[in-house]
C-alpha positions in Angstrom: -183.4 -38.6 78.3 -187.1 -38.9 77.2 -188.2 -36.5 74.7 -190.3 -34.1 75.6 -193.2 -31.5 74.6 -193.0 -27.7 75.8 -196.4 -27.2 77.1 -198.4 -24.3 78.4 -198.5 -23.9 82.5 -202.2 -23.0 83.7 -200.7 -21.0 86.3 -201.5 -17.1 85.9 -198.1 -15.4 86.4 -199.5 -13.4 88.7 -200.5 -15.4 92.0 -199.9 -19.1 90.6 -203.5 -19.9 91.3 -205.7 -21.1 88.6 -208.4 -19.6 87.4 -212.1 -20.8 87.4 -211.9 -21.8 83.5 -208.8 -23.1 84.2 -209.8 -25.1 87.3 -213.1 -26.6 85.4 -210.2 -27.7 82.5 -208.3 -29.3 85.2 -211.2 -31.4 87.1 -211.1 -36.0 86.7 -213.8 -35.4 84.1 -212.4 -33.0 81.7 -209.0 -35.1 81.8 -211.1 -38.2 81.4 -212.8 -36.8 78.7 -209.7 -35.1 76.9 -208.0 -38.7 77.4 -210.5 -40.8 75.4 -211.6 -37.8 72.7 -207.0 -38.6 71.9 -208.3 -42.3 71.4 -210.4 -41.3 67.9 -207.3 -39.2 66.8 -204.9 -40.8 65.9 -202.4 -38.2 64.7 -202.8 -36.1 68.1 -200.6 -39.3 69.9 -197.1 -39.6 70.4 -196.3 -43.0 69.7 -192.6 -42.3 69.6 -192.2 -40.9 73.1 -194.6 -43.9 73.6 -192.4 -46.5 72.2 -189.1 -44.6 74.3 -191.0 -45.2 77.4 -191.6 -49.0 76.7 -188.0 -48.8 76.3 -186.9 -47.4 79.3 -189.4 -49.2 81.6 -187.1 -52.4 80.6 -183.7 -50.2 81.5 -184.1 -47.5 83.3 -187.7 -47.0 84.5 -186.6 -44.3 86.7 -186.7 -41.8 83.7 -190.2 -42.6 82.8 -191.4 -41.4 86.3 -189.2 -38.4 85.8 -191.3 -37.5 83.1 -194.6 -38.1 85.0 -193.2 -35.3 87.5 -192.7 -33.1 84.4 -196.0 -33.7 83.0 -197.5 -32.3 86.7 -195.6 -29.3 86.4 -196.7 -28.1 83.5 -200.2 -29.8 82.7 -201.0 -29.8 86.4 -202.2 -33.8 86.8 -199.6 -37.4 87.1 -201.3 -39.4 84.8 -200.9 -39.1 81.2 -203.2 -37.3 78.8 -202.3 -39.4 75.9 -203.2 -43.1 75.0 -200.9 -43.6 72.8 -199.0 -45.8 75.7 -202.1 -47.4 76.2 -202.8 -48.4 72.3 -199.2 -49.3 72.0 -199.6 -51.8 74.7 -203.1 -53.2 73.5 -201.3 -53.8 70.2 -198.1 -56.0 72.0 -201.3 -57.9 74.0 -203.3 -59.0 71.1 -200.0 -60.1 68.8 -198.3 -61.7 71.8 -201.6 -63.6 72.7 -202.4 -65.0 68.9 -198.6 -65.9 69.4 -199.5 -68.0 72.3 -202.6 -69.1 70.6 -200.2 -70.8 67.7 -197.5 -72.0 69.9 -200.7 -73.9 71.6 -201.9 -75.3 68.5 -205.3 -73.0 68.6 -207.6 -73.2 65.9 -209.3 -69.3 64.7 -212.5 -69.3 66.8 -210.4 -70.3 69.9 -207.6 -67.8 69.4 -210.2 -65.2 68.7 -211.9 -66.6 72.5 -208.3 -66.6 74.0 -208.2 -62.9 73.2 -211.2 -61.4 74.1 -210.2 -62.9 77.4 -206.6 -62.0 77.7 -208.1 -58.6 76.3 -211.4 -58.1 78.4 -210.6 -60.0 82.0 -207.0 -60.3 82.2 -205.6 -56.9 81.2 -208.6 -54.6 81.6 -210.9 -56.0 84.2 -207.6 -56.8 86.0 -206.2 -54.1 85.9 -209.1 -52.3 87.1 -209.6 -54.3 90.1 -205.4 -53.2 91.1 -205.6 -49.6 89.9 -209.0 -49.1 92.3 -207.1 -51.1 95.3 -203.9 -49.6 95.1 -206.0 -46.4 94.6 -207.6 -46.8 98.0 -204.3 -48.3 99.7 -202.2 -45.2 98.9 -204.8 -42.3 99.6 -205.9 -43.9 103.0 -202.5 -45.5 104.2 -199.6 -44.1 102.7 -200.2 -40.4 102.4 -198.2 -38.2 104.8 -200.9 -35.7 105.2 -203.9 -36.3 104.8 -205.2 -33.3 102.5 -208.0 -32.2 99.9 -204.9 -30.4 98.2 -203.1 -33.8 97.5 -204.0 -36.9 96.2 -203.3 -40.3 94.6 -205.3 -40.0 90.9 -206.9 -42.5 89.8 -205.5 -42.4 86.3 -201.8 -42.3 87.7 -202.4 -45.6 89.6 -203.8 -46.9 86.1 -200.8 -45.4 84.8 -198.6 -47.7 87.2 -200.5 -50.7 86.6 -199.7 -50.4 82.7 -196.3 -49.6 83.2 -195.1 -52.7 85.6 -197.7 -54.6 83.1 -195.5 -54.1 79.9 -192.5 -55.5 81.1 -194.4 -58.6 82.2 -196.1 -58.8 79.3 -193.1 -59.1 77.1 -191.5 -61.5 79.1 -194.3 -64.0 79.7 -196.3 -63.3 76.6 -193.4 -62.8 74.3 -189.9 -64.3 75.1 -191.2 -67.0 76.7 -193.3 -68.2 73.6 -189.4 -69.2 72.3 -188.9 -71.9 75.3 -192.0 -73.6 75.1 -191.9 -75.9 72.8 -187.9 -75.1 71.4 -184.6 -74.5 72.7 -185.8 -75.4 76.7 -189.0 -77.0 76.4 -190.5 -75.1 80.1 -194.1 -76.9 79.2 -192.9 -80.2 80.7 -191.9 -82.1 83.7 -188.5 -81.8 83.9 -186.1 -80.0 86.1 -184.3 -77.6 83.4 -188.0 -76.9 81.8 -189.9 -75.7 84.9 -186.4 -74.0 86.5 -186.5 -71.9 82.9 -190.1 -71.2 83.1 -190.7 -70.2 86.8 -187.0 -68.3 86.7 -188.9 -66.2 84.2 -191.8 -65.6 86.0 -189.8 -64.5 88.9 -188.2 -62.2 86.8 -191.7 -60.9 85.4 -193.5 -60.3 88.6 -190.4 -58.7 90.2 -190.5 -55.8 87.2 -193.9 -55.6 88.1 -193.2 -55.2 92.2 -190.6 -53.2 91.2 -192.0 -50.4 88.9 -195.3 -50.3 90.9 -193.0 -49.2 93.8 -191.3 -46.8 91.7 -194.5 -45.2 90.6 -195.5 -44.7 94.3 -192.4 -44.0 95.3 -191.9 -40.6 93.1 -194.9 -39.3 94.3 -193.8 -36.6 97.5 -196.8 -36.4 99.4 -196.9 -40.6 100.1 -194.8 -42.2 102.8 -193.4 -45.7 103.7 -194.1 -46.9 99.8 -191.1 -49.4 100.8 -193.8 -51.5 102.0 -194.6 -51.9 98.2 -191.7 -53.9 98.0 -192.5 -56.6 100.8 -194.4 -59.3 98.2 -190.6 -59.6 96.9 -190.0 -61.8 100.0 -193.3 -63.8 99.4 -192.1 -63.9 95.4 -188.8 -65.5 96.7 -190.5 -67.9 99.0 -192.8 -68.7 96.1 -190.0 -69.3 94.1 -187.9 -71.7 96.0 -191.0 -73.8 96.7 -191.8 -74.4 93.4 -188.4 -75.4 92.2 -188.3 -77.6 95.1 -191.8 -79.1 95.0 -191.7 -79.5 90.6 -194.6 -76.7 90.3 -194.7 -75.5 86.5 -196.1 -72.0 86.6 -195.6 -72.1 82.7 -197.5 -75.7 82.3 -200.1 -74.5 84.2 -200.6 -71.4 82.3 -200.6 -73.1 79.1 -203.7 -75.5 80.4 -205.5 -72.5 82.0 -205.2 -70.7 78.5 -206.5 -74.0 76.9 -209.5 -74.4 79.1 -210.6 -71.2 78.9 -211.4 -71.3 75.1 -213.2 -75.2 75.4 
């Protein structure tokens, strides 16, 4: 079981309403702003209950949402109120991408361009861009009624977003740094080496379908997040064709990272 912190409820004892201090503590800007003031202290994060949740997204992800329901009953939001997840996971991205950088041969100043792109575009502005739409999707699709008393935050979708992007991080930025140019070379034209690479991307994007679901999924006031899981069917699809067709979703990866820092 995740460790956890016992933690003040802002719930008077009397009525279980909040009062008004209480409710200006509790509004998207004083979270926000409670969130990054954690960023400049360092010894205010939990980076071990960080590092057990990175953990248990690859096992049992199930418990990490568990938590999330905890954290709402007794700190009254779903996303976290620490980064320490968040500078955990920054710290796997830029190792794992000068990683890639010397598997490709890079020289400094294009590692150091690789990064600020992996960094800037692919993780942040990314994940941006799916937080907001899945933001939108679940508050004006999926909820079962529509109410000012419930919503979707915006920092829990975030929160999704970084948890299904770990698990695809390690396995494409990480393990598969080993197969591609040792033990199966995947950056090449034969069958083994593209079956090895794109098996490994199925697996990656699947975590990610998988634990985005979950994420949804644990909330009670959405409905029909099995829909969440349809792009499985599309990933499948995907899959087959490529095998079948010689696509190297690693290959092409590899060039795309090359181009960018030309």
């Amino acid at each position: 079981m995740l460790p956890t912190t016992t933690t003040y409820s802002p719930q008077s004892a009397g009525n279980g309403s909040l009062s008004s201090r209480d409710a200006a503590r509790h509004t998207a800007g004083a979270k926000r702003y409670k969130y990054l003031r954690r960023l400049l202290h360092v010894r205010q994060m939990d980076f071990e209950f960080a590092a057990w949740q990175m953990l248990y997204l690859f096992t049992s992800p199930q418990r990490v949402y568990r938590n999330f329901h905890y954290r709402k009953q007794t700190k009254d939001q779903w996303a976290r109120d620490d980064p320490a997840f968040l500078v955990l996971l920054s710290i796997w991205l830029c190792v794992s991408t000068v990683g890639f950088g010397v598997v490709l041969d890079m020289g400094l100043v294009e590692m150091l361009k690789l990064l600020l792109w992996v960094v800037f575009i692919d993780c942040i502005g990314v994940g941006l861009l799916i937080s907001t739409l899945m933001w939108v999707i679940t508050n004006k699709y999926l909820m079962k009624h529509p109410s000012k008393d419930y919503d979707v935050e915006w920092g829990y979708a975030f929160d999704v977003h970084l948890n299904a992007f770990y698990p695809l991080l390690v396995i494409l930025h990480f393990f598969q740094l080993f197969f591609i140019n040792h033990i199966v070379v995947i950056n090449s034209d034969w069958f083994l080496g593209y079956f090895v690479g794109n098996t490994l991307w199925l697996i990656a994007i699947g975590y990610y379908i998988y634990i985005t679901f979950l994420g949804y999924s644990a909330l009670p006031f959405l409905r029909n997040t099995v829909v969440l899981l349809y792009p499985f069917a599309l990933l499948a699809l995907l899959y087959l064709l490529s095998l079948g067709l010689g696509w190297n979703f690693t290959r092409g990866l590899c060039w795309f990272y090359k181009y960018r820092v030309q």
